[in-house]
C-alpha positions, 0 to 999 in steps of 0.5 A: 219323878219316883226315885226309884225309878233312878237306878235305872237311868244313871245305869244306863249313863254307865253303860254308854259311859265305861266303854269309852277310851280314857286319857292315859295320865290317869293310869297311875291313879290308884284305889280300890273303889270305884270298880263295880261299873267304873274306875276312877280314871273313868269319872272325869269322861262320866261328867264330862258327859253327864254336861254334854251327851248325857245331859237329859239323864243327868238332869232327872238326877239333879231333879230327884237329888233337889227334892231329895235335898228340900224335904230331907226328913221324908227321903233320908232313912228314919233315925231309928231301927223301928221305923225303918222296920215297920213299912217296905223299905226297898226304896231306901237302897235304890234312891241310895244308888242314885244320889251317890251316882249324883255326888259322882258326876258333880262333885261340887255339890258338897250338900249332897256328898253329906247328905249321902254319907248321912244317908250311909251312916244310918243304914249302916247304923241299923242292925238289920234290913228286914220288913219286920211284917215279913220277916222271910222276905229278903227282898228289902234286904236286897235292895239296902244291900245294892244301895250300900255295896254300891254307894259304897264303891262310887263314894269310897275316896271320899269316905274316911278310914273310920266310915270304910272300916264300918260300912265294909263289916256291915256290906260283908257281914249282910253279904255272907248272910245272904250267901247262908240265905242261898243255900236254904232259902226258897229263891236259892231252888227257884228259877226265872222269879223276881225274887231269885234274880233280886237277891242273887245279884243283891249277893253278887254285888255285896260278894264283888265289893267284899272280894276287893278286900277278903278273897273268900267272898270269891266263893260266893260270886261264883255260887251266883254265877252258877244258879243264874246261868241255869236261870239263862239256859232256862231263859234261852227256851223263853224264844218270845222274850217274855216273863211269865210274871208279867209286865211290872214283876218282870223289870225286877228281873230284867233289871236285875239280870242285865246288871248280872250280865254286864257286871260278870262280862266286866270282872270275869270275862263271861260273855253270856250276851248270845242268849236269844231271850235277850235279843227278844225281851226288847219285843216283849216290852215293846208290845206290851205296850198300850198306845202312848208309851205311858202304860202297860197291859197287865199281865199277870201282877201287874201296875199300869206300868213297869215296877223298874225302868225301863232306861237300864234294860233297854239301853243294855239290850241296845248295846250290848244285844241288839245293837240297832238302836231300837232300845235307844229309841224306845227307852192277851197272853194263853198258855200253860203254867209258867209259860209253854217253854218252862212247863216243858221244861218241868213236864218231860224232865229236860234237865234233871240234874239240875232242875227239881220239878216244880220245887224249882219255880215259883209262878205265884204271880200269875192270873186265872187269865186264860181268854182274857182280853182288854180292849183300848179303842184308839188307846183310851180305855174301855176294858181293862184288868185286875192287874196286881190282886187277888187271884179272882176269875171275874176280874180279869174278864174270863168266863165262871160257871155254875153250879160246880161241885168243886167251886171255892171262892164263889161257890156255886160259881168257879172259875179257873184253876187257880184262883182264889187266893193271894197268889196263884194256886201253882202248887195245886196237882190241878195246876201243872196240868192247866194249859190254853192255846191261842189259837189264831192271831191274825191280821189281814187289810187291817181286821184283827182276828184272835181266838182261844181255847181255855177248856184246859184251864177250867177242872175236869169235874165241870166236864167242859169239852170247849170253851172258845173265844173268838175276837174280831176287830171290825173298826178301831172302835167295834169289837166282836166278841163270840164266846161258844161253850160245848158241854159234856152230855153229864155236865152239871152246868146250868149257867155261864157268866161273863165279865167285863172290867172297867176300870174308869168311867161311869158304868150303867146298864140302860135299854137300848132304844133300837134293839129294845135289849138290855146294854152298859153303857160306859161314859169315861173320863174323857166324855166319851160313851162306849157300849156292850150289847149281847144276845144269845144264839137265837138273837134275844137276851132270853135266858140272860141277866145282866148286873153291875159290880164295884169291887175294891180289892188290895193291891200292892200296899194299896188298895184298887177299885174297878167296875164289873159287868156281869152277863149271866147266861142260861146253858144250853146242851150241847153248845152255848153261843153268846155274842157280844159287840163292844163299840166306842163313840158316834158310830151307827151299830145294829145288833149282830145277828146269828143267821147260820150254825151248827155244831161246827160253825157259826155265821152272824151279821153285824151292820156297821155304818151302813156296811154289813159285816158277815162273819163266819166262825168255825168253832169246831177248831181242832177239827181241819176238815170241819173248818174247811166244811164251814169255811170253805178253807182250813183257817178259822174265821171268814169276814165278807164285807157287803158280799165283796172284800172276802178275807179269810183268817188263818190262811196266807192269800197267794203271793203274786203268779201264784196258782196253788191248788184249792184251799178247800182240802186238807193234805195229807203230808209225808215228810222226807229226808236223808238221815241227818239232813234235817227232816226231824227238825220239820217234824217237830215243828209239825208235831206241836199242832193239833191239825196232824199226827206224826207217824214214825217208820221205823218207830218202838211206839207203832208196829206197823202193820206192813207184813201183812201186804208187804214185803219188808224188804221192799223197803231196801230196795233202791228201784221206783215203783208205780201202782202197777209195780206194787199194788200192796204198798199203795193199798196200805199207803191209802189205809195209813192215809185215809183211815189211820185209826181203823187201820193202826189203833190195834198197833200203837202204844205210848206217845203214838196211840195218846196223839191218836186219841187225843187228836182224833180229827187230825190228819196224818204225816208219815215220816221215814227216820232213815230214808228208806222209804224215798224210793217209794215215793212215786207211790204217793203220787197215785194217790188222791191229789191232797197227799203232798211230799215235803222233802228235806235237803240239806248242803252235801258239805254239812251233811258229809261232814257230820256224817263223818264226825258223829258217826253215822258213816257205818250206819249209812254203809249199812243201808247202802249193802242192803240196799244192794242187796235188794235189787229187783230190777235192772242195774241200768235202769237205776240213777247214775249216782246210785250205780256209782255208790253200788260200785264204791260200796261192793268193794271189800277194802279201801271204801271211800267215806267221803265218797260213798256219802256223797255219791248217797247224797247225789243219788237222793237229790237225783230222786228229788229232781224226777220226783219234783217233776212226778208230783209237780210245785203243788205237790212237792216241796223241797226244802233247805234246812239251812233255811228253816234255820236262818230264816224260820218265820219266813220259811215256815209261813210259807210252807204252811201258808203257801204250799200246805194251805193250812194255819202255821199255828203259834205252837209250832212257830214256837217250838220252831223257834226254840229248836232254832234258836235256843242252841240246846237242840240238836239234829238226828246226827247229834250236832247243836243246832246254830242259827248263825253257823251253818257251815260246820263242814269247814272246820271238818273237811279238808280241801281234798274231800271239799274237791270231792264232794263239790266234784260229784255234786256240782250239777245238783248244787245250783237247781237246790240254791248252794253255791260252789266254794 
């Protein structure tokens, strides 16, 4: 097996190994090595191990260390300085760590013990570490420096005087350059890159075993425990678990950073293990999987598998994290730059004492790959990708387009923003500014729908306004592919040109026999034939060209070939519609065939088998009224098999006894709560959607245009009222409602008028920040039946008690004496807890808190039980917090699935994530938002206030699912 891939496994026989209970008579052993993972009185269990429960890792050891002893003069390092110089060399300090692991677990095998200390003797003979050819690249003076400080530690009893004086002077005299290094080098700004994790835990590693013997390389742990613990919070956003560079340049980092995570738990007891990028980059690896455990897509600079494990990282994350055993057993991605979380990080400037921009990342390897796919039909391949090269479109099966006046590589074609070069052009203005979406990931009775929308990855000068890609898998050898381009009017473009990559097989275009069209045909290595056939909107290959394309480019150290289909097609203004199917094997297809469209929507038919497939996509995706004109739903996609089995994408199907309303109608939402209790949460999440915008009362950003029909006051006022009571307020709720733009352009700045004119089909969602508008609700059930209430409640303990601890307490007062104030209606025909929270708030002296806030809590949920039944289950929905908290996926699918009838978006699932999750957020009360502690009140109330509370409350507990402590 590849040497380099042994760091890993003995790492993961440590981890397994350390945490053991060892035998008392080997306390009084004494040195000072081995201490990095193990100690001394640690290794007679390692071997112990290493011949009984570990002995499958153990052996891969033995395997390298015997091809390692037969052919010495290809694995031992070179003799000279210039030899080891003149090629990457980073294979040399990592197979260093796994011989002296070997000569560790069996010590009998004295060849080996010399061969390491030869090993030993020659790095620590050479004056420097460098590539020669790239003398700024610290990298391979990382990876020597690991080898050494490690060999180093495990050999160090078995090492003389003379060889510890040596091998220590070189390890502290490469550590304090590297410490240099940190302070100026670009991996010392960067953040969450290979390089960064690299050298700072190569740093880190040297720093520990030179502390042993010279305390001032103290200082430069704790430098690296500083910049890395940003890193982590960075990290902790990331809420899928992945690494924007990819699949392979991502085990550089994890492999590096769960050393860092376990080697700073054991020599300064900081447990940094709670992040929730960790608990979630075992799925990251998992899915990135193809069929086999044997190859990985390629995201990003990538190979066909991991550049490092994947034993270390995952047995640490099955240890350490999970605790499952999921890593035991397991031993096409949009976005914007970076990743969604960290662009956000650089875009709204969330950390500006410690992050510069930019300057503090570096995404080169990332691809112009937005919209790309692969498709491997029963996990053989059929279209695959560039993986590590040169950032070009068409090799990593995106969309070119010509004649554009900013192309650069390929003049007058270009791609997407970005390519051309080495590395990816993430320092261009353009490139902070690129974003892609997808835009439906769905599964339903085994059919797979996927779309995108690229349009932002391509330059403004090309004047695009869509470009979309739809995927439907009909069988797990037939995918549907329908890509729908919309032009401005002023666009230059004459034509688009779609890639496909193959990279194994033979590949020729034929003339399909049935169709009398033009198809590729691909014979792969294991005989069996694959096929892509296209036709344009009006069901000819009118207006398109088809060509074939081998291209060798340099990878790595190497070079990679693959073979490209290019389908060149005439534009059309203002939409152009192209569908391709891709299929495999002995399967009986005819052409798909467009039969419906408009600017809105397209319908095709694809006969498979004998069985007719009707496909209906609704293109105008950004549009949820348009949607549902062409779907009969707000999802994205429909699929009929031979006019029975109607599957619809986007939207949950009812859960048993359900009987919601129809599904044809978009609704208009208001989102409720108490100030406090969790109804920002809910916004947020909405707000990452481009179906809604979010309006704010009160809000610096809109002047709501209230004064001219009604009396603010009203809003003070506690009592109900219908349209009969208020017909203003209902006037204006119908203007806010059915026609925002016409009615609030005039009023709007900032963020506001940008989400208005940005998102000009989305719908409304009013919020009230401070709850006054509660009372009003009953308003809203006077309008139209698509206007749906979402109310957030929130446990009476928690609430009070951050009531009470961040503050709000006066504010809350406030409200209420207003309130008081206002009545303008009879006392007794207000609720009972609102009478009992008049009468405790009118005092001059000796106000309650406790008792004033909950008696506020209890006159809220009195409103919500007679609102539950005014508006009736298909209206109004209260929800607990504390379950979008502990169960965000769950709850939030329902709430848009079941109750909105509308798509839970990725975006929102998301960011619903990170604020759940991350531990950076915090509720409109100034508390962290903590998944798994939702029970902040029991370190805040005392027995007296929860008697209090639980007494007034205790009717209204049960029906909203709280238990009485």
């Amino acid at each position: 097996m590849p040497l380099r891939l042994l760091l890993p496994l003995f790492l993961g026989l440590l981890q397994v190994s350390i945490c053991s209970q060892w035998p008392e008579d080997l306390n009084n052993v004494r040195s000072p090595h081995p201490m990095l993972f193990f100690s001394l009185k640690d290794i007679p269990s390692m071997r112990e191990r290493a011949a009984t429960t570990h002995k499958a890792i153990a052996q891969q050891m033995v395997e390298a260390v015997e091809m390692m002893k037969s052919d010495i003069s290809s694995y031992l390092p070179p003799s000279d300085q210039a030899n080891f110089s003149s090629a990457w060399n980073e294979g040399y300090g990592n197979n260093l760590c796994a011989l002296a692991m070997y000569c560790v677990l069996f010590p009998d095998d004295k060849s080996a013990l010399e061969l390491a200390h030869e090993y030993m003797e020659r790095m620590a003979t050479y004056q420097s570490w460098e590539y020669r050819s790239m003398l700024n690249d610290e990298m391979p003076i990382s990876h020597s420096l690991v080898g050494m400080a490690t060999a180093f530690d495990f050999l160090y009893p078995t090492l003389s005087p003379k060889q510890r004086e040596k091998y220590f002077m070189r390890i502290r005299k490469t550590t304090s350059r590297h410490f240099e290094r940190l302070k100026r080098a670009t991996w010392g700004l960067y953040h969450i890159q290979n390089h960064v994790l690299n050298n700072c835990v190569a740093l880190f590693i040297g720093a520990l075993v030179t502390n042993v013997h010279d305390k001032r390389a103290d200082l430069w742990a704790q430098l690296v425990m500083g910049h890395l613990n940003v890193t982590l919070g960075l990290l902790n956003l990331i809420v899928d678990g992945s690494l924007d560079e990819g699949v392979a340049y991502s085990t550089y980092t994890s492999r590096s950073l769960t050393m860092f995570l376990y080697l700073v738990q054991k020599h300064f007891g900081t447990n940094l293990l709670g992040n929730y990028w960790l608990k979630q980059h075992f799925w990251f690896l998992y899915w990135s999987m193809l069929p086999g455990y044997q190859e990985t897509v390629g995201i990003a600079d990538s190979n066909t598998h991991w550049f490092y494990g994947l034993g270390s990282m995952l047995v640490f994350l099955d240890k350490y994290v999970m605790r499952n055993g999921n890593g035991n057993w397991l031993a096409a991605r949009a976005g914007m730059l970076h990743g969604r979380a960290i662009n956000a990080v650089v875009k709204e400037q969330l950390f500006p004492n410690q992050i510069n921009g930019w300057d503090s990342f570096n995404p080169g390897h990332e691809h112009p790959d937005q919209n790309s796919f692969t498709f491997w039909p029963r996990g053989r391949p059929f279209i695959t990708e560039a993986y590590y090269g040169p950032k070009f479109s068409f090799l990593n099966n995106v969309l070119m387009f010509g004649p554009s006046p900013t192309a650069k590589c390929f003049p007058p074609y270009e791609g997407q923003i970005g390519e051309c070069y080495r590395w990816f052009d993430w320092q261009s203005p353009e490139a902070a500014l690129t974003s892609a979406d997808i835009v439906a990931a769905h599964e339903e009775e085994n059919f797979v729908f996927i779309s995108g929308e690229a349009v932002g990855a391509y330059r403004a000068e090309m004047l695009l306004k869509s470009v979309y890609r739809a995927l439907l898998l009909l069988t797990p050898d037939v995918l549907l592919v329908v890509d729908h381009i919309h032009l401005n009017p002023a666009s230059g473009l004459k034509a688009v040109n779609a890639f496909f990559n193959m990279r194994e097989g033979a590949l020729a275009l034929e003339e399909n026999l049935k169709s009398f069209n033009q198809e590729a045909v691909l014979e792969r290595n294991d005989s069996e034939v694959c096929h892509i056939v296209w036709r344009g909107s009006d069901n000819t290959q009118t207006g398109m060209s088809a060509s074939l394309m081998g291209y060798e480019y340099p990878c790595e150290f190497n070079t990679r070939r693959t073979q490209v289909l290019n389908v060149s097609v005439d534009l059309t203004l203002p939409i152009t519609r192209v569908a391709y199917l891709l299929f495999c094997g002995s399967v009986d297809v005819r052409m798909p065939v467009f039969r419906q469209m408009d600017e809105i929507g397209v319908s095709l038919d694809v006969h498979l088998d004998g069985v007719k497939y009707d496909v209906s996509i609704a293109t105008a995706h950004t549009s949820p009224r348009s949607r549902v004109q062409w779907l009969g739903h707000a999802g994205f996609a429909t699929l009929t098999l031979s006019g029975a089995n109607h599957i619809k994408f986007g939207i949950k199907p009812p859960e048993h006894g359900q009987n919601y309303m129809s599904d044809d109608v978009v609704p208009r939402i208001f989102v409720a709560s108490m100030i406090g209790a969790g109804g920002d949460v809910v916004i947020k999440m909405i707000n990452k959607t481009s179906d809604f915008v979010v309006l704010r009362y009160p809000s610096k950003e809109l002047a709501w245009p209230i004064r001219q029909q009604v009396n603010m006051k009203m809003f003070n006022d506690p009592c109900l009222y219908s349209e009969q009571h208020l017909p203003n307020l209902t006037s204006w709720f119908k203007d806010v409602y059915f026609a925002p733009r016409q009615t609030l352009l005039g009023y709007a700045k900032g963020s506001v008028l940008q989400a208005l004119n940005t998102r000009p089909h989305a719908e409304v969602v009013l919020y009230c920040i401070d709850g006054r508008m509660n009372s009003k609700l009953a308003v809203l059930s006077q309008l139209q039946q698509n206007v749906k209430v979402i109310y957030v409640v929130r446990d009476p303990r928690s609430w009070v008690a951050s009531a009470i601890k961040h503050g709000i307490y006066n504010k809350i007062l406030k409200i209420v004496r207003e309130s008081v104030m206002s009545i303008s209606c009879p006392i007794e025909t207000l609720p009972h807890w609102y009478r009992k929270m008049r009468d405790e708030a009118a005092k001059d002296t000796g106000i309650d808190p406790i008792l004033l806030l909950t008696y506020y809590w209890a006159a809220n949920m009195e409103l919500v039980q007679e609102f539950e039944q005014l508006f009736g289950k298909h209206r109004w929905l209260t929800l607990r917090i504390e379950d979008l908290v502990s169960k965000p996926d769950a709850t939030a699918s329902a709430l848009f699935g079941q109750f909105l009838k509308m798509p839970f978006p990725l975006s929102s699932y998301h960011h619903l994530m990170q604020l759940t999750r991350s531990q950076l957020h915090k509720l409109m009360l100034g508390e962290v938002i903590v998944h798994d502690k939702q029970e902040p009140w029991r370190d805040i109330l005392d027995e007296g206030a929860l008697k209090t509370i639980e007494g007034v409350t205790r009717t209204l507990l049960g029906p909203l699912g709280y238990s009485i402590f």
